[in-house]
N, C-alpha and C positions, 0 to 999 in steps of 0.2 A: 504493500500500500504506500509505504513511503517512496520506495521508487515512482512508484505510479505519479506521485502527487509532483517528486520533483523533474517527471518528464516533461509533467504541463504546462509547469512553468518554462522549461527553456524556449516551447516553441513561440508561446506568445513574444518571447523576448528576443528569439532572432526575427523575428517578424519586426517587432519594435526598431531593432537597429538597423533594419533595410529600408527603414521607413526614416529615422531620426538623423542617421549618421550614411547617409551615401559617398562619402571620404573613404568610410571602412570598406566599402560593398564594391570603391573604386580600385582600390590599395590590393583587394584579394583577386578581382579579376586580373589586374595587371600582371600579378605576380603568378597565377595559373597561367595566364598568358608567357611570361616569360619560361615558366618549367615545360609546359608542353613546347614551344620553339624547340627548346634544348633537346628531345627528347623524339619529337616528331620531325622536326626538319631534316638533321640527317639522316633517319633512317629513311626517307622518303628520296633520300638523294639529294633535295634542294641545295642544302650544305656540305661541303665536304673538305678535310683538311689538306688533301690533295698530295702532292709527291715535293720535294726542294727542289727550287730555281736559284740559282745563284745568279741569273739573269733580272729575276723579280724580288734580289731581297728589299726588304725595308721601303718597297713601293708603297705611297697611299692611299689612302682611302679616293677609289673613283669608278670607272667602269668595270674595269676589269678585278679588281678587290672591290670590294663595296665596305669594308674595314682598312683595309690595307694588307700587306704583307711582312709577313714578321723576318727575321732576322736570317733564314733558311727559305726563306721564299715561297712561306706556307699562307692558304688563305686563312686570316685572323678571324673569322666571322665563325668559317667552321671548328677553328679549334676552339671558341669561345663557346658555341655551342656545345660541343664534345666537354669540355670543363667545366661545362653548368651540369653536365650529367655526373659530375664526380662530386662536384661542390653541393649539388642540390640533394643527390644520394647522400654525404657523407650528413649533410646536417638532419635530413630524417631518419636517418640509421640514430645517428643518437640522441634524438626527440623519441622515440619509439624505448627505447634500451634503457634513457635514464629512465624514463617513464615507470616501465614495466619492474626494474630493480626499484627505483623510489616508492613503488604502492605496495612491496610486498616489505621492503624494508619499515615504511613507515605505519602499514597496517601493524604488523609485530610490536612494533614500538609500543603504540596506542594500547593493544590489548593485554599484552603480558607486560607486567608491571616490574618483574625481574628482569626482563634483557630492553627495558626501557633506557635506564640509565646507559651501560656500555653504547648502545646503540645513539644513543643521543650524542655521547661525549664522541664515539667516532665521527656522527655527522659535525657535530663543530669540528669537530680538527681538521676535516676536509677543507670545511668553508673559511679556515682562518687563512691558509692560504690563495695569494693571487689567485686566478684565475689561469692564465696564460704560463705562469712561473708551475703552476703545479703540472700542467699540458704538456710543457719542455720536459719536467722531471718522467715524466709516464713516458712519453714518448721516446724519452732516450733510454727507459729501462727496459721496453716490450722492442723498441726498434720502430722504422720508418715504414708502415705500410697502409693501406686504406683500413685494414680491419683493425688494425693496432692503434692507429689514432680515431678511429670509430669508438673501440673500448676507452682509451685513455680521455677522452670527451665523453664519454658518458660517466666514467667516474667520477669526473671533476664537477659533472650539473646534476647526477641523482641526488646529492642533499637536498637542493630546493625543488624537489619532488617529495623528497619523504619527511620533511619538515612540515610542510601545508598537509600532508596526507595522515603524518600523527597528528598534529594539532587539531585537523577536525575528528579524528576518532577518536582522542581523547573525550568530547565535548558531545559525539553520538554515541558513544557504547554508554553513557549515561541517562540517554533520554528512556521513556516510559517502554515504546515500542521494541527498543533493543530488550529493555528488562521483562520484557512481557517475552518474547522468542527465548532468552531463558529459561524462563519459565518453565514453557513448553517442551523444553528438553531442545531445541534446538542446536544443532551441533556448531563449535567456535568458527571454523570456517567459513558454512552457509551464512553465520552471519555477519562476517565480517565481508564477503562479496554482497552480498542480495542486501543487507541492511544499511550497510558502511560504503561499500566505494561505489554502489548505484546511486548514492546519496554525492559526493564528493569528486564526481566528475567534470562538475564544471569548471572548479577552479586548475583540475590537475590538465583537463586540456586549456586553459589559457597559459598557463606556466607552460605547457610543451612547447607552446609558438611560441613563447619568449626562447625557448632555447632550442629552440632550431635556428632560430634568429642569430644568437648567442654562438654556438656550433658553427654554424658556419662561417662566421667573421675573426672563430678562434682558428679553423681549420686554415683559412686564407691565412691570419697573421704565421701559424706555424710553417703551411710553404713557406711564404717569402723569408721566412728565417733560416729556410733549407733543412728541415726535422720533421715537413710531415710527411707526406705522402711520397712516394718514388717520384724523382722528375721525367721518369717516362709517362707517368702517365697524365696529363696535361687538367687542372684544376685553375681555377683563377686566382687563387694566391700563386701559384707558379709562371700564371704566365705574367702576373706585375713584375715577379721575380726577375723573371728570364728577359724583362723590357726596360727594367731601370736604367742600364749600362745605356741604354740608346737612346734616353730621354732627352737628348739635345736636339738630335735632330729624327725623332721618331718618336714623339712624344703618343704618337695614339696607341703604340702597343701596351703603356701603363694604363692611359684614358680609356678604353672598353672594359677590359676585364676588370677598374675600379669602380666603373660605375656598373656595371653588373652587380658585383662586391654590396656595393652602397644601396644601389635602389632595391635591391633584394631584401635585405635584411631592413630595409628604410619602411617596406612594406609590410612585413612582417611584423615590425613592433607595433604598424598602425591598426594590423588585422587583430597583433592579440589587445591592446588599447579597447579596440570595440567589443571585442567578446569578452572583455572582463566588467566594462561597460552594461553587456547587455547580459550578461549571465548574475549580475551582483543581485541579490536579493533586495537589497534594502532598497537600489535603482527602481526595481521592477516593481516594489507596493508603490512608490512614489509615480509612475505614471498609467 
């Protein structure tokens, strides 16, 4: 029943924010728009990284590139497209991963009052360190690869998954309904899915778009450090990397794949903005 009640609410309220906030509803089509490009263009043939011209390096943006040409003589459009499929994979790979360790980590939290403590005191120690500084450290312990820096980005954003996900369990394994499913003999699991995180989804997907968001602007900073991913395989932190050196007189090789970088994640924090917006409770009596 509580599920039930808090399903009804979301829909009125995404309805709400398609209605209130068309910024938000602008910011998510854009940015489906930019992942399907990445996604659908080349495999459609439209784009393609094509073979080295030492004839065509470091050509610009015109008929024949419609980006320019990078450093090897490759079209920059399709390997930006090819690098949105690495960049846009890696940051829902760990939207998805902190996610799923955050809700099981902080369900535990919540309901067993003995592995509450450890379990908190490790989620602070994660989060006292930087961000970026703990990334570097994982990264240089597991090594430089997509699923390496997938894990080591997901360790570093599951606390703020299991921090908002104990804190509302603590605050529902209290209320009457939970204690009544006790009652009943209901078993700790069933109720900590059906009673607990059907209840506690909304906030735990508006935290996921912040850290996809998050993920992927850490992944970019770790390329251009040269510590995340293989530079074979071409991501948009790599190819700012691989374009700095030529920013005098090739400045577009850093200009695309930054502002990919930017409006990505620029869109993202607007998308989760509106759904936390339009998911808030207290928003939602209010209109």
């Amino acid at each position: 029943m509580a599920g039930t009640a808090s399903s009804t609410v979301v829909a009125p309220s995404l309805r709400r924010l398609l209605m209130q906030r068309p910024s938000v509803v602008m910011a998510l089509v854009v940015f489906v728009a930019i992942a399907t490009a990445c996604f659908l263009l080349p495999a459609l043939g439209v784009t393609s990284t094509g073979g080295m011209s030492v004839r065509n390096r470091l050509t610009g943006p015109g008929s024949e590139y419609l980006l320019g040409a990078d450093a090897f003589g490759r079209d920059v459009l399709g390997r930006l497209m090819v690098a949105g499929q690495t960049s846009l994979g890696i940051g829902l790979g760990v939207a998805l991963l902190s996610s799923a360790a955050g809700i099981v980590i902080g369900l535990i939290a919540g309901f067993f009052r003995r592995l509450d403590m450890p379990l908190s005191r490790l989620i602070d120690a994660l989060m006292a360190f930087p961000d970026i500084l703990l990334a570097l450290s994982l990264v240089a312990i597991f090594g430089g690869s997509m699923g390496n820096v997938i894990l080591a980005l997901s360790i570093v954003y599951t606390p703020r998954i299991a921090r908002i996900v104990r804190a509302s369990t603590l605050v529902i394994r209290e209320l009457p309904y939970v204690e009544a499913a006790r009652a009943l003999g209901t078993r700790t699991p069933t109720i900590m899915v059906t009673h607990v995180l059907r209840n506690i989804v909304s906030p735990i997907l508006v935290q996921a778009t912040f850290i996809f968001a998050y993920s992927m602007l850490a992944e970019a900073g770790l390329s251009f450090l040269g510590v995340g991913v293989d530079p074979k395989i071409p991501t948009w932190g790599i190819m700012v990397n691989e374009g700095r050196q030529y920013i005098d007189n090739a400045f577009f090789l850093i200009l695309f794949p930054g502002l990919a970088i930017a409006l990505s994640v620029l869109f993202l924090q607007i998308v989760g903005d509106g759904l936390r917006d339009a998911l808030d409770p207290k928003l939602a009596k209010e209109t």
